[in-house]
C-alpha positions as semicolon CSV with decimal commas, in nm:
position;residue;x (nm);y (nm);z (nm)
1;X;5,263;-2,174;11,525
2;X;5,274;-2,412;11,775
3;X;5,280;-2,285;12,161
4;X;5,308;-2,489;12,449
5;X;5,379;-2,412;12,837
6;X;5,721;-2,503;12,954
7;X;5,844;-2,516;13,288
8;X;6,034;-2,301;13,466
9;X;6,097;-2,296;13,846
10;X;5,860;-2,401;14,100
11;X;5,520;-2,205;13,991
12;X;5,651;-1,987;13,737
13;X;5,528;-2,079;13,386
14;X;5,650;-1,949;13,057
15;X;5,506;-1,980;12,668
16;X;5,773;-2,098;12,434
17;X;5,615;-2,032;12,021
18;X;5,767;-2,266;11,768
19;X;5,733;-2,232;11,390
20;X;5,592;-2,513;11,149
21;X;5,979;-2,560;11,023
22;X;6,096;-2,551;11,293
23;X;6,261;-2,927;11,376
24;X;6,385;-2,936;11,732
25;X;6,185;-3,185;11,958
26;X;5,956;-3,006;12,218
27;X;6,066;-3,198;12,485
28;X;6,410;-3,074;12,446
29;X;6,323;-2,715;12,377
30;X;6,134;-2,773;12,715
31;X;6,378;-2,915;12,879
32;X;6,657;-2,620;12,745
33;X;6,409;-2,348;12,870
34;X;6,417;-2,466;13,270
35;X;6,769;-2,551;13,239
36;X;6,843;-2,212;13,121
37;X;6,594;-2,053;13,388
38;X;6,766;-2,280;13,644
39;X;7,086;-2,149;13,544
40;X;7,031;-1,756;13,551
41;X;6,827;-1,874;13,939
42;X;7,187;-2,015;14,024
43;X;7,354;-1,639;13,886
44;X;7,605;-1,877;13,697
45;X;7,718;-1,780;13,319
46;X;7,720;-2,106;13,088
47;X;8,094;-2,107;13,090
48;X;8,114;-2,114;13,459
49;X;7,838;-2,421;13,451
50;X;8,037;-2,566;13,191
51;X;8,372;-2,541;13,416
52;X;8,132;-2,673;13,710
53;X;7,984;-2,917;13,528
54;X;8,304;-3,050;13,343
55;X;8,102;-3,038;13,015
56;X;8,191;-2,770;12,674
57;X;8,017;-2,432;12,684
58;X;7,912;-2,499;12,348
59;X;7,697;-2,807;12,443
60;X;7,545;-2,634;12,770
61;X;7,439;-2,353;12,493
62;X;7,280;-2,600;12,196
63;X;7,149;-2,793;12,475
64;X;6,924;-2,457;12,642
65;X;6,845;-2,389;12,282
66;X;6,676;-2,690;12,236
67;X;6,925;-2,827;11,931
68;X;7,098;-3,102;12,159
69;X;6,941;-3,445;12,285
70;X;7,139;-3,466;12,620
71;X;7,238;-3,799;12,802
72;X;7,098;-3,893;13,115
73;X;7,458;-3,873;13,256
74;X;7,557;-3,490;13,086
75;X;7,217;-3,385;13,280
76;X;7,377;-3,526;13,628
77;X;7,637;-3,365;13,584
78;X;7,464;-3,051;13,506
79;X;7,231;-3,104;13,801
80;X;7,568;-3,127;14,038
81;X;7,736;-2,820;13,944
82;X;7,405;-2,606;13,969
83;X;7,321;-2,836;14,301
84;X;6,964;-2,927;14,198
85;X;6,838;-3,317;14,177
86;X;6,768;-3,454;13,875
87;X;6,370;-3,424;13,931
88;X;6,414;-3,036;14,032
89;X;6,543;-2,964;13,655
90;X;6,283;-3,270;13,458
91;X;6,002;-3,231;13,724
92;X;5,869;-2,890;13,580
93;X;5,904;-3,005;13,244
94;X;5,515;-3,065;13,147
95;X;5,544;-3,212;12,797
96;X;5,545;-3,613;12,724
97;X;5,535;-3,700;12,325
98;X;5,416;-3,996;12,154
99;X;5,745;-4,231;12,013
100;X;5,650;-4,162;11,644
101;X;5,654;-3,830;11,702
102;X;6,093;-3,834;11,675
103;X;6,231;-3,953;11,360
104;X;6,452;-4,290;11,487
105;X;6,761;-4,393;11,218
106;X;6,692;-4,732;11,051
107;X;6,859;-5,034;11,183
108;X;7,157;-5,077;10,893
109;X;7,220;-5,418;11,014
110;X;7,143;-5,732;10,782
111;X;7,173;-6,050;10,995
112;X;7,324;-6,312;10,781
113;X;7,070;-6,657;10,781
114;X;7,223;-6,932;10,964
115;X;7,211;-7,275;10,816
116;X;6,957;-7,502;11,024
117;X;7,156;-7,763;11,166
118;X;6,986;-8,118;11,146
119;X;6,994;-8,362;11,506
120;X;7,114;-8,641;11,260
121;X;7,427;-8,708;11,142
């Protein structure tokens, strides 16, 4: 098991245990944890943050559980209906990761070779 601190509001701190197999990102499960703790601070139900925040419950759910990779933007938005900056919800997040440690898709694109042009004609 892997167990790392996370977060929460201000001072408070809180252990989050994930397994071996288990494939969410860290970061993300981090950031899920304080937006969820932010949430129940703000006595709002997802649904009503989701009505607040103009976003589906369903994505304000995967994203506390750590399953979605929000946008920049989505978290705004989240940060306006619960009335909290930006750095109040990523500032107690304690976690940085190295950029191999996320799987990145493979660039599908084959650039076609141009012909080199000569100066003489």
């Amino acid at each position: 098991m892997v167990s790392f601190p996370v977060g929460l509001h201000h001072c408070q701190m809180a252990e989050i245990q994930l397994e071996h197999d288990d494939l969410r990102n860290p970061l993300c499960v981090a950031l899920g944890q304080n937006l969820k703790a932010l949430r129940i601070a703000a006595a709002k139900s997802q649904e009503e943050l989701a009505v607040d925040a103009e976003i589906d419950r369903t994505y304000i759910s995967s994203i506390e559980r750590g399953i979605a990779n929000p946008s920049i933007l989505a978290l705004a938005q989240i940060c306006y209906a619960l009335d909290i900056s930006l750095a109040d919800l990523l500032g107690a997040v304690h976690i940085s990761s190295k950029p191999t440690d996320s799987t990145r898709r493979a660039n599908a694109a084959h650039p076609v070779p141009r012909m080199k042009k000569s100066r003489l004609r």
